[in-house]
PABA-516639 format. One line per field, with one value per residue (C-alpha): residue number from 1; x, y, z. Coordinates in nm, 3 decimals. Last residue first. Example, Ala and Ser with C-alpha at 12.3 -4.5 7.8 and 13.67 -1.06 7.14 Angstrom:
residues 2
resi = 2,1
xx = 1.367,1.230
yy = -0.106,-0.450
zz = 0.714,0.780
***
This chain:
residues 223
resi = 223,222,221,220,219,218,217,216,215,214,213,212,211,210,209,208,207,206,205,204,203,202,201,200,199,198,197,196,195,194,193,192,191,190,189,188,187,186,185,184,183,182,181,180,179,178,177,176,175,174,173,172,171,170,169,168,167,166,165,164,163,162,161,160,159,158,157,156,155,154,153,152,151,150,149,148,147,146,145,144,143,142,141,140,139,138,137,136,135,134,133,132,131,130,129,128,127,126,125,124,123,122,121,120,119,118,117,116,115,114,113,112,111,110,109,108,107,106,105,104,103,102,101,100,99,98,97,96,95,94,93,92,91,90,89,88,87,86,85,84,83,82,81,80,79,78,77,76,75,74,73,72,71,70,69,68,67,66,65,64,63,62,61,60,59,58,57,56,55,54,53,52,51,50,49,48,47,46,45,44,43,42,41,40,39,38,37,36,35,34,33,32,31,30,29,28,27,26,25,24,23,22,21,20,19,18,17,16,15,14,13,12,11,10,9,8,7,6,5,4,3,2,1
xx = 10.502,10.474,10.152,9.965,9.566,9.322,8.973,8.631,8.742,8.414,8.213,8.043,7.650,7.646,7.916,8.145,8.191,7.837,7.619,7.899,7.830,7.970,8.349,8.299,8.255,8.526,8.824,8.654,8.707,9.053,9.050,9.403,9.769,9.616,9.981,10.221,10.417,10.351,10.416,10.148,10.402,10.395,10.169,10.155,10.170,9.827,9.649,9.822,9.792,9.431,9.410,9.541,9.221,9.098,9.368,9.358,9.379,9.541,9.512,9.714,9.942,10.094,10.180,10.519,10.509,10.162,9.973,9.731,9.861,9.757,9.950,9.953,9.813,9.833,9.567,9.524,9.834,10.073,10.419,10.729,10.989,10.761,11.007,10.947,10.765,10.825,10.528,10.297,10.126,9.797,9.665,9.476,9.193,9.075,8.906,8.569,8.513,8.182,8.087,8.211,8.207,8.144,8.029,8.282,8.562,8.599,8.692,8.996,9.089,9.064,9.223,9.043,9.022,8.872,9.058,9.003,8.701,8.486,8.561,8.511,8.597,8.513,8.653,8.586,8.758,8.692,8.993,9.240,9.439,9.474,9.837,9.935,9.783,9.924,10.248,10.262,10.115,10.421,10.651,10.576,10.536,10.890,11.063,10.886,10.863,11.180,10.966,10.701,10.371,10.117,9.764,9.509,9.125,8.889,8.541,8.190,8.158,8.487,8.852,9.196,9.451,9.812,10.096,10.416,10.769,11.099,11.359,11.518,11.381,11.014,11.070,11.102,10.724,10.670,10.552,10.257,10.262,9.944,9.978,9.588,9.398,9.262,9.582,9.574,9.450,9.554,9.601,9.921,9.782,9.668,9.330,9.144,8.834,8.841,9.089,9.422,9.484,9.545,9.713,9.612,9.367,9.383,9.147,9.167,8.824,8.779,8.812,8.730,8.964,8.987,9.125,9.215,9.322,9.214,9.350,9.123,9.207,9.426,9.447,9.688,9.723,9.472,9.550
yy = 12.857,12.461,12.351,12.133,12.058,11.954,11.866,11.866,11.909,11.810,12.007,11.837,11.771,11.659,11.853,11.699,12.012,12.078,12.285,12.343,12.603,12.911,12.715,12.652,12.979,13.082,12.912,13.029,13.409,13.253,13.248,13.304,13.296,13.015,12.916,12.631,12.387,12.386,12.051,12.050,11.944,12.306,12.142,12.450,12.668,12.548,12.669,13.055,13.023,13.030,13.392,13.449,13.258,13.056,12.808,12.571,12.163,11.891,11.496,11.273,11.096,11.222,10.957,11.036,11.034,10.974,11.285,11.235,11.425,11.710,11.845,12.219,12.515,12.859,13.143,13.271,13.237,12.980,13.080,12.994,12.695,12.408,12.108,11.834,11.492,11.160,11.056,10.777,10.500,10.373,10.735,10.815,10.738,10.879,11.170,10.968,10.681,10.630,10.907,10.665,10.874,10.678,10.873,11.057,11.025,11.099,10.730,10.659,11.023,11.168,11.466,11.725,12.005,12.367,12.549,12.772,13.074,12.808,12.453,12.237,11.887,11.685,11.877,11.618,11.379,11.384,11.436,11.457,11.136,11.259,11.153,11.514,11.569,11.317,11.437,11.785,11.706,11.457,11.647,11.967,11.739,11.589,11.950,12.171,12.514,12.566,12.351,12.576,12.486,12.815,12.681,12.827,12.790,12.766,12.850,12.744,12.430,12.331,12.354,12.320,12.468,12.379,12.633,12.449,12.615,12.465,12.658,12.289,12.005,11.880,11.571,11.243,11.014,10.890,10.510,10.346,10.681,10.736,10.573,10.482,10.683,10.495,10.533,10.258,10.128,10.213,10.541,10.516,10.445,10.716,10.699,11.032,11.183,11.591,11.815,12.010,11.783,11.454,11.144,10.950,11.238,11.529,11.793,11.983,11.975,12.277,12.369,12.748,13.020,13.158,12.849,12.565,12.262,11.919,11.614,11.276,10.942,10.819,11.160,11.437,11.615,11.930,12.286
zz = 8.722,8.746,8.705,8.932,8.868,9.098,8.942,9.132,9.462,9.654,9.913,10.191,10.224,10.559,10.629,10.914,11.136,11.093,10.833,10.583,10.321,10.535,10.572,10.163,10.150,10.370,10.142,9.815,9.980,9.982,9.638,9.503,9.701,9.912,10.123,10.120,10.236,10.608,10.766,11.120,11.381,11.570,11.862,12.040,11.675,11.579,11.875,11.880,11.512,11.471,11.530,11.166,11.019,10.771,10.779,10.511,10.601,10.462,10.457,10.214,10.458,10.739,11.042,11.079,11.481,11.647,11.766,11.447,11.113,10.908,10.673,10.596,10.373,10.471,10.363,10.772,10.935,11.095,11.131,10.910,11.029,11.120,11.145,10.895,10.952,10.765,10.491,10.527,10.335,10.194,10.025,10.325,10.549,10.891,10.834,10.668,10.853,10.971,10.643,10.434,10.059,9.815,9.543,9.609,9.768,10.160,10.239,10.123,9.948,10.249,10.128,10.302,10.613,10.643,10.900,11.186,11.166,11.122,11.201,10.816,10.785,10.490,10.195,9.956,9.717,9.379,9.214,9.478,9.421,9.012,9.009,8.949,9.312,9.488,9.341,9.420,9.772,9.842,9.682,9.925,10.213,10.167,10.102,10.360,10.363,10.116,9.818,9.798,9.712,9.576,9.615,9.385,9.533,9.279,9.271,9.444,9.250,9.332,9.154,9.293,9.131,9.253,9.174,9.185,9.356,9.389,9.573,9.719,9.483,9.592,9.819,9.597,9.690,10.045,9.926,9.710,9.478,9.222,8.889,8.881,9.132,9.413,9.626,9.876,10.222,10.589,10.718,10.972,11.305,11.534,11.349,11.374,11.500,11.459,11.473,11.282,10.953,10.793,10.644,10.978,11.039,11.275,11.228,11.556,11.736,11.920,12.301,12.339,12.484,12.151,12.015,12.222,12.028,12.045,11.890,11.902,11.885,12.188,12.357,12.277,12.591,12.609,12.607
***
């Protein structure tokens, strides 16, 4: 296992070095600004600052919809409070309309939320994994384990710095990597469409798509 070097986080996974997504509001790997993402929300009447956390035994079901199906995100509150409210509200702001998955490591995570410079049509592919929604959001202890189906922050190595960014874990043997940093927020888990989850994994033809896939429309309800 590698340190945490200036701008990139790396994580062994099956005995392999892989790029963790790791973005200033982000996920497990790939290039990532250790400062706090810089910007704003794009989306009209999205939060400026860490929004409320999500109320203790809160839940919110969070569809997100692509052109190759939906994935449904189930949030809970008890995982992580801050991230929870954060994600709830980003999303019923609209902040993830558009915006593309725009890191994908097989068998490990798929990554997104760059809603700086992974929106589309302008998507900055010089700079896409290291924007965010123009502030940052205090970290939580990890208290449930890292499996395939569960949704988390990502972050670089530098304290508080989640934003926007997210990943899916597309795999159970991706814990063992995950879990020696353990500062990736869990707040939720894909309880419907994982198989969504791999094929966007099987569409990408690099670990920064060149054609990446966009969440069309990501709706919250509360169940």
């Amino acid at each position: 296992m590698m340190p945490f070097p200036a701008r990139r986080v790396v994580a062994a996974l099956a005995g392999l070095a892989v790029a963790a997504v790791v973005a200033g509001c982000s996920v497990a790997g790939g290039e990532a600004s250790p400062s706090a993402q810089g910007g704003s929300a794009t989306a009209s009447g999205c939060p400026t600052s860490q929004p409320a956390a999500l109320a203790a035994s809160e839940t919110r079901t969070v569809t997100i919809a692509t052109d190759l199906g939906e994935l449904v995100v189930t949030v809970e509150a008890d995982l992580s409070p801050i991230a929870a409210g954060n994600f709830v509200a980003l999303a019923e702001c609209g902040f993830y309309d558009g915006v593309v998955f725009h890191r994908v490591v097989p068998t490990f995570v798929i990554q997104g939320g760059d809603g700086e410079y992974g929106r589309v049509p302008a998507v900055d592919p010089s700079r896409i994994g290291s924007g965010g929604p123009g502030y940052t959001i205090k970290d939580e202890p990890v208290t449930v384990t890292y499996r395939r189906g569960v949704v988390a922050m990502a972050r670089t190595a530098q304290p508080d710095s989640q934003g926007s960014q997210f990943f899916v874990v597309l795999d159970d043997a991706a814990a063992a990597s995950l879990a020696a940093y353990n500062t990736y927020a869990i707040f939720g888990a894909v309880t419907s469409g994982m198989e969504v989850a791999d094929a966007i994994a099987e569409a990408a033809d690099a670990e920064i798509p060149s054609d990446p896939v966009v969440m069309t429309d990501v709706a919250v309800s509360t169940p």
